[in-house]
C-alpha positions as CSV (number, residue, x, y, z in Angstrom):
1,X,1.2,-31.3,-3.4
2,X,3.3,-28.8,-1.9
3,X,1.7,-25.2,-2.2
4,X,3.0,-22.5,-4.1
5,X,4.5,-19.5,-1.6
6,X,1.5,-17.1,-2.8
7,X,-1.0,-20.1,-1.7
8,X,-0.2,-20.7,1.7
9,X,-0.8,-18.3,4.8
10,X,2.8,-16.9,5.7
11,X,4.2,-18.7,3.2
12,X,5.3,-16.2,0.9
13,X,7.6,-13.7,3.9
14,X,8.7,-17.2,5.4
15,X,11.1,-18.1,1.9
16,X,11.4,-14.8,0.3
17,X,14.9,-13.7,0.1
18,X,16.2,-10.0,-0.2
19,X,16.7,-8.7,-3.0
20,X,19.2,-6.3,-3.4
21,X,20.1,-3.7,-6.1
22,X,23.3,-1.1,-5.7
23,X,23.5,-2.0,-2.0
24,X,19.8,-0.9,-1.4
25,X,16.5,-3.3,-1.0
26,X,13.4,-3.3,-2.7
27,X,12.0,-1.6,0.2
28,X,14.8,0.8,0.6
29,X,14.7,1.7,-3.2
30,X,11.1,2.0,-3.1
31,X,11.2,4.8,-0.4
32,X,14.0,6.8,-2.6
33,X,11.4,6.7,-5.4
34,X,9.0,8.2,-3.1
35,X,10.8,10.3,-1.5
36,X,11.9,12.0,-5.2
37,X,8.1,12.4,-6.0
38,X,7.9,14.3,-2.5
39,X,10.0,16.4,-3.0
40,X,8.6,17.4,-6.6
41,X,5.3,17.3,-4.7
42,X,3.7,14.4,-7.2
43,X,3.5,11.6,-4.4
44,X,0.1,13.0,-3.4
45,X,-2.2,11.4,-0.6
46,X,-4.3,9.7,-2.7
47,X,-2.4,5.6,-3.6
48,X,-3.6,2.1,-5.0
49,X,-1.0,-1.0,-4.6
50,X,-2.2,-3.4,-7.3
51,X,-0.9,-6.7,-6.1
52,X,-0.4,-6.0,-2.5
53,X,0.6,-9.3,-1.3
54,X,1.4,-9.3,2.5
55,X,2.1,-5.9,2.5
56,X,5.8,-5.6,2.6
57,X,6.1,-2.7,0.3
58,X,3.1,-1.5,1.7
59,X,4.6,-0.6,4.9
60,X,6.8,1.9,2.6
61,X,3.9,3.2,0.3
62,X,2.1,4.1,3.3
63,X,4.3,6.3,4.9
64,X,3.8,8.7,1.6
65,X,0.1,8.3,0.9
66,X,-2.3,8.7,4.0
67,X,-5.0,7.6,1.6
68,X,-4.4,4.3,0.4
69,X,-6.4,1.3,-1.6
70,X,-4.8,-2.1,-1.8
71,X,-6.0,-4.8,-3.7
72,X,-4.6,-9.0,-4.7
73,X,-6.1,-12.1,-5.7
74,X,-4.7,-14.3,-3.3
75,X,-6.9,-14.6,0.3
76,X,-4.2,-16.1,1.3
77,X,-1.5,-13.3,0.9
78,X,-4.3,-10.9,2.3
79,X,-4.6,-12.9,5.7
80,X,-1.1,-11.8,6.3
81,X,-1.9,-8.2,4.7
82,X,-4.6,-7.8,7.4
83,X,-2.2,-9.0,10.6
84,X,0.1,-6.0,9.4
85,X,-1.9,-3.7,8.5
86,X,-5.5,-4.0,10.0
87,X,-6.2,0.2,9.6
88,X,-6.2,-0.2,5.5
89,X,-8.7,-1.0,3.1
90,X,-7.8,-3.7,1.4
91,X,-9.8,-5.9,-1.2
92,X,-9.5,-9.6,-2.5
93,X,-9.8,-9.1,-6.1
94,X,-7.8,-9.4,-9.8
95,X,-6.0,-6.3,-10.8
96,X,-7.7,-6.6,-14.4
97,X,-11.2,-6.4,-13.7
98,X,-10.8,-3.8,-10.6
99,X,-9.2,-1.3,-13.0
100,X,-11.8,-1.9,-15.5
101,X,-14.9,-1.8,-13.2
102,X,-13.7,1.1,-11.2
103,X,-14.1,4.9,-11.5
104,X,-11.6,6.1,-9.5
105,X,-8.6,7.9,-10.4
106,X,-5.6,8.4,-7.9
107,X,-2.3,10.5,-7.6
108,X,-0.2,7.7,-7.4
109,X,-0.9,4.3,-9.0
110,X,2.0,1.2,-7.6
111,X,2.7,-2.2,-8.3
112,X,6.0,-3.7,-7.3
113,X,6.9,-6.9,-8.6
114,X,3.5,-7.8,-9.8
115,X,2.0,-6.1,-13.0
116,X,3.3,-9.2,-15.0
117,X,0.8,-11.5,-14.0
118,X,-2.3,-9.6,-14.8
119,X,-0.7,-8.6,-18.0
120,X,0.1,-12.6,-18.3
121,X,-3.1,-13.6,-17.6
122,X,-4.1,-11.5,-21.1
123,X,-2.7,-14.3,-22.8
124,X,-2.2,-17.8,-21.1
125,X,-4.4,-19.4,-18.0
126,X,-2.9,-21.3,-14.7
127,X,-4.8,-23.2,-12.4
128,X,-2.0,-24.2,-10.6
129,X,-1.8,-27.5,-12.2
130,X,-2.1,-26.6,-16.2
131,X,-1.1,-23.4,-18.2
132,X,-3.4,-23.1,-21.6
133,X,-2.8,-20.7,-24.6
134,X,-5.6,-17.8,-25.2
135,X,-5.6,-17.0,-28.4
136,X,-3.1,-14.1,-29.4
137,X,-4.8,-11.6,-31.0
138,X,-7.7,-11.7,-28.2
139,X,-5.0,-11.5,-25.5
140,X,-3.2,-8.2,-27.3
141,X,-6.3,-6.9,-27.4
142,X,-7.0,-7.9,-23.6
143,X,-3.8,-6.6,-22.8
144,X,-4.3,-2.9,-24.1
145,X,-7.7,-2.5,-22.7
146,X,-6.2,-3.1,-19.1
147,X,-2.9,-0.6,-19.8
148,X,-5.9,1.9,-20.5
149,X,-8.3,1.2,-17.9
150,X,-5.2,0.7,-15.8
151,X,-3.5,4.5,-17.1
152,X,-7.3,5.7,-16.4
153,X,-6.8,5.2,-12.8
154,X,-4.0,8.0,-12.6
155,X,-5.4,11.4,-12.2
156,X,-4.0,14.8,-13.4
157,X,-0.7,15.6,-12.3
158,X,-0.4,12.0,-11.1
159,X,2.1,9.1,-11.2
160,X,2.1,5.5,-12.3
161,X,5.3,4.1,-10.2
162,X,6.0,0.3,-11.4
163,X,8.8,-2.4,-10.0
164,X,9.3,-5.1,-13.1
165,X,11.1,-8.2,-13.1
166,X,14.4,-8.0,-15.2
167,X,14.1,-11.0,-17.6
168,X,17.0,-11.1,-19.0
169,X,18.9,-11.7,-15.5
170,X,20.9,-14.9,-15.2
171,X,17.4,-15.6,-12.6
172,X,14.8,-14.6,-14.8
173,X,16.4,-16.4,-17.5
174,X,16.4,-19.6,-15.4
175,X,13.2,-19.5,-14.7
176,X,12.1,-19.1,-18.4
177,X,14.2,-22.1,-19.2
178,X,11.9,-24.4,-16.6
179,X,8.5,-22.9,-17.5
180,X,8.6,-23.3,-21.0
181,X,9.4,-26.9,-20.3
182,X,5.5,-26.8,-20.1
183,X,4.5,-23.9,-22.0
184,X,6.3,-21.0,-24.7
185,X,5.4,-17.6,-23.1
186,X,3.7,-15.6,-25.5
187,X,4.1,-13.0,-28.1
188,X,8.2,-12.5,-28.0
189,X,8.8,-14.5,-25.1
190,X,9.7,-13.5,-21.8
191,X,9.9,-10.1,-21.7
192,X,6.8,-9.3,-23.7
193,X,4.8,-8.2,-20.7
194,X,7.4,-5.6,-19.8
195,X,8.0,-4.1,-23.7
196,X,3.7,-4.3,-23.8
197,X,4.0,-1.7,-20.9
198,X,6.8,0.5,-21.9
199,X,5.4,0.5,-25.6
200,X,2.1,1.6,-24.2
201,X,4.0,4.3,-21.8
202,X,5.7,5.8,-24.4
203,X,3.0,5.7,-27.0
204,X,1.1,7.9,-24.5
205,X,4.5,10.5,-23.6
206,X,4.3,10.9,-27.7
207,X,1.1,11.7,-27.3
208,X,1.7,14.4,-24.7
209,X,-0.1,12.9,-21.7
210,X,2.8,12.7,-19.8
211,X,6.6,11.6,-19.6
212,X,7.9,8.2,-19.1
213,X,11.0,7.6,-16.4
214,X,13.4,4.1,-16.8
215,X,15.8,3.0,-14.6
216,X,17.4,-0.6,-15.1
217,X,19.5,-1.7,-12.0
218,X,21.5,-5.4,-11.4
219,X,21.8,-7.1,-7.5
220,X,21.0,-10.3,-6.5
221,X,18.4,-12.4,-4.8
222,X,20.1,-13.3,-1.3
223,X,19.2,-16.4,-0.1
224,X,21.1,-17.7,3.6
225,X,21.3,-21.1,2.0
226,X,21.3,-23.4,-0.9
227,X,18.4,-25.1,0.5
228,X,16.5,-21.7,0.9
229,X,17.5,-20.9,-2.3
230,X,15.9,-23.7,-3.7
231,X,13.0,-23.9,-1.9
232,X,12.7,-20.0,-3.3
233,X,12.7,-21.4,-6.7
234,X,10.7,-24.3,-6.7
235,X,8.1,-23.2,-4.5
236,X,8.1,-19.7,-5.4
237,X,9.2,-19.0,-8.7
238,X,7.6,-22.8,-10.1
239,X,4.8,-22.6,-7.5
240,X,5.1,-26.3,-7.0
241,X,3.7,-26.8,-10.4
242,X,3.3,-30.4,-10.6
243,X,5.8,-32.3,-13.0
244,X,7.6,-29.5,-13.0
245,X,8.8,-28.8,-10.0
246,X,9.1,-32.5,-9.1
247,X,10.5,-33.7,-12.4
248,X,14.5,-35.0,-11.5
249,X,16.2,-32.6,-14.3
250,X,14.7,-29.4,-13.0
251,X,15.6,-30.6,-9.6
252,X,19.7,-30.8,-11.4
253,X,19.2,-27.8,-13.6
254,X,17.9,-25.6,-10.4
255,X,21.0,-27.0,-7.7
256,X,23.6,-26.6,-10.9
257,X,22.4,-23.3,-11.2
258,X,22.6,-22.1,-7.6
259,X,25.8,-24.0,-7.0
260,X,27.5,-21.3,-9.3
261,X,26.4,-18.6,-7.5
262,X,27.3,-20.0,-3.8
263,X,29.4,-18.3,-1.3
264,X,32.2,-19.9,0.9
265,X,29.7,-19.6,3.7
266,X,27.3,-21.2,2.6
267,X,24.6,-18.2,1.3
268,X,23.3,-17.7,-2.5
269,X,23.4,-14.8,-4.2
270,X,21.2,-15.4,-7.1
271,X,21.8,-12.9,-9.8
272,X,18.5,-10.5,-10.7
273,X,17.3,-7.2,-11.9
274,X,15.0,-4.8,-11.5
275,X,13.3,-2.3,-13.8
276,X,12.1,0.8,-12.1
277,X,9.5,2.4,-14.7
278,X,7.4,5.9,-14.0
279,X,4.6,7.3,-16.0
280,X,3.9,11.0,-14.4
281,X,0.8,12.0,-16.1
282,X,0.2,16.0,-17.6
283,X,-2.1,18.2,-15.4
284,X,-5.4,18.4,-17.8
């Protein structure tokens, strides 16, 4: 079986294309978030990257927060992590129960691109080769224990920062069109994750604990070729699940797809978005 790109060592950096919103990175975007918060002096020194991954945005993070705490499940993603960034701590573990199990608080709390899955995992299991339903009440239940272990972790004065998958993009909504060939994603369906956390924001801003910050930008996914592009989608966002991303009509659907979005030289610019979401906490 082929791996999924968050399985294999180097995978992940090796088929990842850019993503690009209003002519700026992820990267790039990231650093004008950070540099705002500098300048209102909320960055602090004090950071924790949930889902870390190889550390691309960490290279960004770390420029604003001398002290920094990174943490992902995958060993695999973290072998890279380490060749790029041996001075850091970093610690091979699930968001979920390090937010619960820890003490800490910081002055900035990140995660870029990857709060979904441990807010996922609230409600479904994968083991790479089958995806089973928790029952829904337990996973809501789940779900807002880690949003407030997880808002527990910012101190006073400090900041939750937060890079979310758009799911209504013409990508996202792909991608929700091939997975629920194997499973419905719960509650309200794709975006469900994403409302959980802005509900759970904005219940805490009426609440006077803070104030709650949403940008929504459009770009693309750039890919240098339809056969990147693919490879992107099947190994990355389908993780090689078996008869899935091996089954003949997601093979069409996927190339139809990209096909519309192809370029007379040959590069694919898959349509995406990005939600930018920030949580800056009340001094106490």
């Amino acid at each position: 079986m082929v791996e999924s790109m968050y399985a294999k060592v180097g995978l992940y950096d090796e088929i990842l294309p850019p993503y690009i919103f209003d002519g700026q990175s992820d990267e790039e975007l990231l650093a004008t978030e950070l540099a705002a918060l500098d300048r209102r002096g909320a960055a602090g020194t004090k950071a924790l990257e949930l889902g870390c991954g190889t550390g691309r945005m960490t290279t960004v993070l770390r420029r604003h927060a001398p002290r920094l705490i990174c943490i992902d499940n995958s060993e695999a993603m973290l072998t890279v992590f380490r060749q790029r960034h041996p001075d850091l701590h970093v610690k091979c573990i699930d968001a979920r129960t390090h937010v619960s199990d820890s003490i800490e608080t910081f002055d900035l709390v990140t995660a870029f691109w990857s709060l979904n899955y441990p807010l996922l995992s609230c409600f479904e299991s994968h083991n790479g080769t089958e995806i089973r339903q928790l029952d829904p009440d337990e996973g809501l239940h789940n779900a807002r224990a880690f949003l407030r272990a997880l808002l527990e972790r910012v101190g006073p004065a400090g900041n939750l920062l937060v890079f979310f998958f758009d799911d209504e993009s013409p990508e996202q909504q792909l991608v929700t069109r091939l997975w629920e060939r194997i499973a419905p994603f719960p509650g309200t369906g794709r975006g469900f994750t994403r409302i959980l956390l802005l509900d759970y924001l904005m219940d805490l801003q009426d609440q006077g604990e803070g104030s709650v910050t949403h940008r929504h930008l459009l770009g693309h996914a750039h890919a240098d070729s339809l056969r990147s592009a693919r490879r992107f989608v099947l190994e990355g966002h389908l993780r090689s699940f078996p008869g899935l991303a091996d089954h003949p009509d997601v093979l069409n659907e996927v190339d139809q797809f990209l096909n519309k979005y192809r370029n007379s030289n040959g590069t694919v610019d898959i349509p995406a978005g990005l939600h930018i979401v920030r949580f800056a906490r009340n001094c106490r």
